[in-house]
N, C-alpha and C positions, 0 to 999 in steps of 0.2 A: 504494500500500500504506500503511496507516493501522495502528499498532498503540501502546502505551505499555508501557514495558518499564523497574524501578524509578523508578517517579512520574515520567517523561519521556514526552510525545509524540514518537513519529514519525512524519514522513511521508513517502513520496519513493516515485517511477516505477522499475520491475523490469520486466524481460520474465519475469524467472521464473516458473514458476507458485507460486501463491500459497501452496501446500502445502508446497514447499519452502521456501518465506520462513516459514512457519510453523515446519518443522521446526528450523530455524536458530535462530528465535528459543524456542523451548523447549529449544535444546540450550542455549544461555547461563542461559536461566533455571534449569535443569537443576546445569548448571556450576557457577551460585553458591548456588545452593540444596543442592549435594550436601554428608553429613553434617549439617544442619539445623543448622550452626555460627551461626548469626544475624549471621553477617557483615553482611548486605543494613542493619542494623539500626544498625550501628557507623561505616558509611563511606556520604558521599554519592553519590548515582548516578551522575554523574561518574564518580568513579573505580571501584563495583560493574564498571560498564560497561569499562571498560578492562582492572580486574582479569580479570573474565568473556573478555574477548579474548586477554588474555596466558594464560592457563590454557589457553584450545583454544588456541593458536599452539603453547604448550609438550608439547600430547599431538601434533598435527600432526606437528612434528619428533621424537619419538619415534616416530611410529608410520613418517616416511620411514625413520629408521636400521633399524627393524624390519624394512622392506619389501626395506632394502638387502640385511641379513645375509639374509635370505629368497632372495632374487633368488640372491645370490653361492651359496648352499649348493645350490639349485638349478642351478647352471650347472657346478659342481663335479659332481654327482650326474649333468648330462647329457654330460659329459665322459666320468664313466667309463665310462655305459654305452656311449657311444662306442667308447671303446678295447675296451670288450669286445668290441662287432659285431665289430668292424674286427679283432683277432684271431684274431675264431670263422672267418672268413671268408677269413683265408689260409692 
């Protein structure tokens, strides 16, 4: 996989398919491009690049605490009806 992503080459072997390596690298592009803040303009790529990693790492762990509170209100929810069957049915 060959791609340049702020004025750096990359290059390096993936099994992935290449679509997803694609989508990956337009979600950072994406990341630091959001709000058209001209960051990319003010900090060298080096660090864009790391920025751009620490921003998905930081929606990543919000989105597991979301997944959690999710999970937990759903097992809450499959409790009661639990208790409901099991009531109706003595």
């Amino acid at each position: 996989m060959h791609f340049n992503l702020f004025g750096q080459e990359f290059s390096f072997y993936t099994t992935s398919p290449e679509e997803e390596v694609e989508q990956v690298i337009n979600l950072v592009r994406a990341e630091l491009d959001e709000g058209g803040q001209g960051v990319r303009t003010s900090l060298p790529s080096n660090k864009m690049l790391v920025l751009g990693c620490l921003k998905i790492a930081a929606r990543c762990v919000q989105l597991e605490k979301d997944f959690d509170t999710f999970r937990s209100k759903q097992d809450e929810s499959i409790d009661k009806l639990i208790n409901k069957v099991s009531s109706g049915i003595d």
